[in-house]
C-alpha positions as CSV (number, residue, x, y, z in Angstrom):
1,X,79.9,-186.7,57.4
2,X,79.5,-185.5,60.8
3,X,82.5,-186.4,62.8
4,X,82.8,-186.1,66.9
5,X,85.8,-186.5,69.0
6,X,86.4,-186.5,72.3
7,X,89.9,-184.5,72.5
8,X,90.1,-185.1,76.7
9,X,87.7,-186.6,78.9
10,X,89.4,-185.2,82.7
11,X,88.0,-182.5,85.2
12,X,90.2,-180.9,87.4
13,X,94.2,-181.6,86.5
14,X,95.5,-183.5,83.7
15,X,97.0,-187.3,84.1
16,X,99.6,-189.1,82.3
17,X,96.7,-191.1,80.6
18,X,93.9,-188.5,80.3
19,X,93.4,-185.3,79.3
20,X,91.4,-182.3,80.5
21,X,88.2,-182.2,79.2
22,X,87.5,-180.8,75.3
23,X,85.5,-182.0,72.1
24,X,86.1,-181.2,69.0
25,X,83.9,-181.7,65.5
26,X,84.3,-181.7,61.8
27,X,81.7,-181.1,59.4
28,X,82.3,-180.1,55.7
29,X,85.8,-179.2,56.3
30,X,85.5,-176.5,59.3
31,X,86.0,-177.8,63.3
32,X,84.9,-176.4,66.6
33,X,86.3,-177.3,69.5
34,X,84.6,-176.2,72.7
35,X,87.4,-176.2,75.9
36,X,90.9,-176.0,75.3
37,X,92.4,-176.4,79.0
38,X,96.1,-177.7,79.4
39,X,97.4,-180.5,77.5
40,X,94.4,-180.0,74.4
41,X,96.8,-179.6,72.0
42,X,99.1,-182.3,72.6
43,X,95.8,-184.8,71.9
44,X,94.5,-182.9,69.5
45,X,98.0,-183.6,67.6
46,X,97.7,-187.7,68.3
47,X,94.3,-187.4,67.2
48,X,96.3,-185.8,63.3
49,X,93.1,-184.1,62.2
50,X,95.0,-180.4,61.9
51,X,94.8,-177.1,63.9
52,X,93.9,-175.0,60.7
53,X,90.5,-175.7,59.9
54,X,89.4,-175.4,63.7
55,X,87.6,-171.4,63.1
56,X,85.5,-171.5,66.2
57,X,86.5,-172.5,70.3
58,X,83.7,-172.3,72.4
59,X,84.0,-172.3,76.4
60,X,81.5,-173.8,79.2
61,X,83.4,-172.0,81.8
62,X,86.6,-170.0,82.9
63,X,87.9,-172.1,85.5
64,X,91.7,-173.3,84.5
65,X,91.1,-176.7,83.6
66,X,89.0,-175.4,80.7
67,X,90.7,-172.4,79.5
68,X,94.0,-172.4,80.2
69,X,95.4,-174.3,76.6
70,X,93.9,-171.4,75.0
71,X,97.5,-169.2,74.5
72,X,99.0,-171.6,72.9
73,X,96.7,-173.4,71.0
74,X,96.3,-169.5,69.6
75,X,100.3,-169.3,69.1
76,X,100.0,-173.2,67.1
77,X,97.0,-171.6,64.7
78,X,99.0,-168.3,64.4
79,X,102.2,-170.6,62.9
80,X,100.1,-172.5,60.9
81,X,99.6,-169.4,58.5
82,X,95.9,-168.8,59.6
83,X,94.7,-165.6,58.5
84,X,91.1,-166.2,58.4
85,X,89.6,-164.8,61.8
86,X,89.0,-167.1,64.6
87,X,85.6,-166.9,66.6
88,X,85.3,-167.5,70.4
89,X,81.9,-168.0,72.2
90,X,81.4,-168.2,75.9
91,X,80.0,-166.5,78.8
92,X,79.5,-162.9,79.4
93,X,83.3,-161.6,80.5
94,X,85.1,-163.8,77.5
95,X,87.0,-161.0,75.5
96,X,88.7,-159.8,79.2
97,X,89.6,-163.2,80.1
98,X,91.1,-164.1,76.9
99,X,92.5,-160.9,76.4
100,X,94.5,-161.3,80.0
101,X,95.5,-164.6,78.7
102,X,96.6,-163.1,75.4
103,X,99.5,-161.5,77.5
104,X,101.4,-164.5,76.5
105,X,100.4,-164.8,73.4
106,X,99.8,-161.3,71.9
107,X,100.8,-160.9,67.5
108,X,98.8,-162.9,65.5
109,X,98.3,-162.8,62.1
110,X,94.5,-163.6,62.3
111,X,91.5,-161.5,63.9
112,X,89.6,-163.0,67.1
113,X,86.2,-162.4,67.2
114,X,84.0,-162.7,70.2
115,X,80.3,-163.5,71.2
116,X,79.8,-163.5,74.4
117,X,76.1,-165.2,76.0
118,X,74.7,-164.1,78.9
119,X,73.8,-167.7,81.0
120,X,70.4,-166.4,82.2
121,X,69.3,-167.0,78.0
122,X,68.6,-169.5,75.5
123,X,70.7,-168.6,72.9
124,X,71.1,-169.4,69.0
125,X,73.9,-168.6,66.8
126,X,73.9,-169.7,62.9
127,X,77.4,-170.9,62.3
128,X,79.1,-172.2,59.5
129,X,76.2,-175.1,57.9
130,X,74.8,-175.8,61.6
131,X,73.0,-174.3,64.6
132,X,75.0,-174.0,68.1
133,X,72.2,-173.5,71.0
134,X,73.4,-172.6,74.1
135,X,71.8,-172.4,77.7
136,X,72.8,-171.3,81.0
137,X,74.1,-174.6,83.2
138,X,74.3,-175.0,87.3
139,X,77.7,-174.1,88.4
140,X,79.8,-172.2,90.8
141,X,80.7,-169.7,87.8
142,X,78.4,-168.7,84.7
143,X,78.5,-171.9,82.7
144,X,76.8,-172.9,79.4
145,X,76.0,-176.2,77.9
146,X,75.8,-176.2,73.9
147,X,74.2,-178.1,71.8
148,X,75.0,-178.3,67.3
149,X,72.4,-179.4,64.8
150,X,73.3,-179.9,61.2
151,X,70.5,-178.3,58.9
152,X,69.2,-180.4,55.8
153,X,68.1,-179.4,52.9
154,X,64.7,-181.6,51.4
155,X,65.2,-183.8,48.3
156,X,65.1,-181.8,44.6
157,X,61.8,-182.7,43.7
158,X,61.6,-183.0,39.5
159,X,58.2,-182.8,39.0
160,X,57.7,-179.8,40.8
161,X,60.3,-178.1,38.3
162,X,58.7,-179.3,35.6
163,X,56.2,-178.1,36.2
164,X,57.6,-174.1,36.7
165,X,58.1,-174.3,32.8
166,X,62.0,-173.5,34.0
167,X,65.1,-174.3,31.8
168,X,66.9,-177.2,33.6
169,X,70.3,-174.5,33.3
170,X,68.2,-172.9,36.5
171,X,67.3,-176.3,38.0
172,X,70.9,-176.5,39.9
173,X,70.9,-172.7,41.1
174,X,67.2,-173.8,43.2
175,X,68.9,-176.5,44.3
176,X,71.7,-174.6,46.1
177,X,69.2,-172.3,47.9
178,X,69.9,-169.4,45.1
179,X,67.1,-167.1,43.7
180,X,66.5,-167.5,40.2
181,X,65.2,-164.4,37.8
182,X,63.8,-165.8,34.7
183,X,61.5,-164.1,32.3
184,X,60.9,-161.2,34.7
185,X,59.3,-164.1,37.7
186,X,61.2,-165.1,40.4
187,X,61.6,-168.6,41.1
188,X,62.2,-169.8,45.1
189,X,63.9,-172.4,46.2
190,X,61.1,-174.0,47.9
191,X,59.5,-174.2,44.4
192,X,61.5,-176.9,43.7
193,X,62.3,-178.6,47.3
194,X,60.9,-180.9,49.4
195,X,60.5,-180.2,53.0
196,X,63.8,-180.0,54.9
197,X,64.7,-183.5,56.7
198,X,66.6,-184.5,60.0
199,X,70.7,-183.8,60.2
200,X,72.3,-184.7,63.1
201,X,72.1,-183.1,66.5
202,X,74.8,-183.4,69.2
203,X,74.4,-182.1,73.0
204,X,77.5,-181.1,75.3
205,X,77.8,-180.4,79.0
206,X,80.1,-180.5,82.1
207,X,80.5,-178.9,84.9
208,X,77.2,-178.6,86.2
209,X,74.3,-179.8,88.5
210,X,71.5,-181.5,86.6
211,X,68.7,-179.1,85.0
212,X,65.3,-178.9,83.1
213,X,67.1,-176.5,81.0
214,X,69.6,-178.7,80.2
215,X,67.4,-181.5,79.2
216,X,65.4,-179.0,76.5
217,X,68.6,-178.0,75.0
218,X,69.8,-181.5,74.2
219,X,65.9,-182.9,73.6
220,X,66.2,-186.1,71.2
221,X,70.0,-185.8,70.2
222,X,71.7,-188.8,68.3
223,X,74.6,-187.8,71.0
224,X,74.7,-186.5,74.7
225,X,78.2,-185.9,75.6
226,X,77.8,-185.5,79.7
227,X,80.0,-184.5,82.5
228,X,80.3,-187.7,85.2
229,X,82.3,-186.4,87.4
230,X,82.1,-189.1,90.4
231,X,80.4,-192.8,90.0
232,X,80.1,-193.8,93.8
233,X,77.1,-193.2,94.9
234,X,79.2,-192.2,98.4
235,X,80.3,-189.0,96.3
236,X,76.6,-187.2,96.0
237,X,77.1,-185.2,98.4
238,X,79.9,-183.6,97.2
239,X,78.9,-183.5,93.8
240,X,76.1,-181.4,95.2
241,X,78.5,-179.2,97.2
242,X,80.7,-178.7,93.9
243,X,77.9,-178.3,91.7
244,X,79.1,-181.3,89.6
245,X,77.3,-184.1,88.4
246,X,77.1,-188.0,89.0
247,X,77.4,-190.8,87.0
248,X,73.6,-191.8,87.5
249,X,72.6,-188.3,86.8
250,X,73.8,-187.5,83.5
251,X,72.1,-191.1,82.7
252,X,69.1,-189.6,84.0
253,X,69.0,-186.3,82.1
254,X,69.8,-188.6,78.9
255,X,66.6,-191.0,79.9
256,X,64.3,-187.6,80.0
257,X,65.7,-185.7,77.1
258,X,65.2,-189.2,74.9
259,X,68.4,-189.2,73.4
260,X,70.0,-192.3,71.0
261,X,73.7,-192.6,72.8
262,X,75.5,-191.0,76.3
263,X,78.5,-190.6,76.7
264,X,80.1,-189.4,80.1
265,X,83.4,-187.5,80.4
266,X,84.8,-184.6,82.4
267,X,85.8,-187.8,85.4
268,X,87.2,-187.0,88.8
269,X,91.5,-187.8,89.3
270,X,90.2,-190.2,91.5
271,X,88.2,-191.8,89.3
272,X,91.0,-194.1,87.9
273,X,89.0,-196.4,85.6
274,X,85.7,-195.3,85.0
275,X,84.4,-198.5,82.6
276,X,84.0,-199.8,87.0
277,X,81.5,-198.0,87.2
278,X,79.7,-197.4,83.9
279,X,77.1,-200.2,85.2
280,X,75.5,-197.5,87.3
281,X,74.5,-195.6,84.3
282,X,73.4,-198.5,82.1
283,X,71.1,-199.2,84.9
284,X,69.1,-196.2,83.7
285,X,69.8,-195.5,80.2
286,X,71.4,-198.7,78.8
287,X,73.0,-197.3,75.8
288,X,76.2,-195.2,77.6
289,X,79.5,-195.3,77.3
290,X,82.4,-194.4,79.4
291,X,84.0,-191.8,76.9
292,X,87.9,-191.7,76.5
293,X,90.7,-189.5,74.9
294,X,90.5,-189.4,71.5
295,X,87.3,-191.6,70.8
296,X,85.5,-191.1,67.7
297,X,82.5,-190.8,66.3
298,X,81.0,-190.7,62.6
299,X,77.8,-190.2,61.9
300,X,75.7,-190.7,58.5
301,X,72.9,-189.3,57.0
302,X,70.3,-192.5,56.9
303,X,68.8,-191.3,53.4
């Protein structure tokens, strides 16, 4: 089970019925949460999934409304009696931002450790049982855009280990991508396995101008959670001048990259209700939704 959830889905300053913009998913017990700006907590809390079990944040950006939960949210893991260490990813400068931020929140009974990614690269980083991609966005700061695929293992195939002449004790250890010494021969893994099939793949971005980049990175996801930070087509301009993105743009990146489902978040104050306006991304790729705080989704593997 692969489970996504929208913690906040505002840019700029939290409102009484929205959030500042975060995402958080669960996936054999661990979370990440990429942005933890003011307020996180206090939805992460409705949403009653824990604080523990989240061992990685990861940040688009430094600008406030994206960074500045982090001291407490650090504080609410520390009093949870986490003692496994925490890892943060974000831009190049991350360890002297937090660490500025940790003046307010300075014993804890858990190490941090950082990763920091230069913008200018594509970047890969094995976590946990998935892969987090990263690449550079268009913004007025360095600003990445992530996206997580689940790796999958191929189906045990039985008459290929029948035919290694293998006790069936060993069958179990090939399975769970463990070596096997038998008889002085090694037996591999992919003796036994078929070839690896599709997990899921989920892309995430705000705060940014639309890119080619952009699209690569989030190429054929099952989920492309997108900044839409204005819907009037009146607004381009300054979505342009604020290196922000509109409604019918993020529809347009999901069209090109060929994803299944859009969802757009990271919405202007002034953007009051933005199901108005979600008509102007269905125009262009029919299957969007206007994300909200808290919403949730599960996905399955097919086979």
């Amino acid at each position: 089970m692969f489970d996504i959830c929208l913690i906040g889905t505002g840019g700029m300053m939290p409102l009484p019925n929205r959030w500042l913009s975060s995402m958080l998913v669960r996936f054999n017990g661990k979370m990440l949460l990429i942005d933890c700006g003011e307020g996180t907590q206090i939805s992460l809390k409705q949403l009653g999934w824990g604080f523990k079990n989240i061992d990685t944040i990861c940040f688009t950006h430094y600008h406030a409304d994206h960074i500045s939960g982090l001291p407490g949210m650090l504080l609410t893991l520390g009093n949870s009696e986490r003692t496994e260490p925490l890892t943060l990813i974000g831009p190049t400068g991350l360890e002297r931002v937090v660490s500025a931020l940790r003046t307010i929140a300075t014993e804890l009974p858990f190490e941090i450790i950082y990763k920091e990614i230069n913008t200018d690269e594509v970047c890969t980083l094995q976590l946990n049982e998935y892969i987090l991609k990263t690449c550079g966005a268009k913004h007025g700061v360095p600003c990445l855009a992530y996206s997580i695929e689940t790796e999958r293992l191929g189906k045990f195939d039985i008459e290929k280990a029948l035919k290694l002449d293998l006790p069936k004790k060993y069958w179990n250890l090939l399975q769970n991508e463990q070596e096997v010494l038998y008889q002085d021969k090694t037996y591999m893994p992919s003796m036994v396995m078929g070839e690896s099939r599709k997990g899921f793949k989920l892309g995430y971005c705000t705060d940014s101008r639309p890119t080619e980049n952009i699209v690569l990175l989030v190429k054929n996801a099952d989920l492309f959670v997108c900044e839409g930070m204005y819907a009037e087509k009146d607004k381009a301009n300054k979505a342009i001048e604020r290196k922000h993105m509109m409604f019918y743009e993020a529809a347009q990146m999901a069209k090109e990259a060929q994803v299944k489902e859009l969802w757009l978040t990271h919405y202007s104050p002034s953007l009051t209700n933005p199901k108005d306006y979600l008509y102007v991304a269905k125009e262009i790729f029919n299957n969007t939704k206007a994300g909200y705080d808290r919403i949730v989704r599960s996905m399955v593997y097919e086979d």
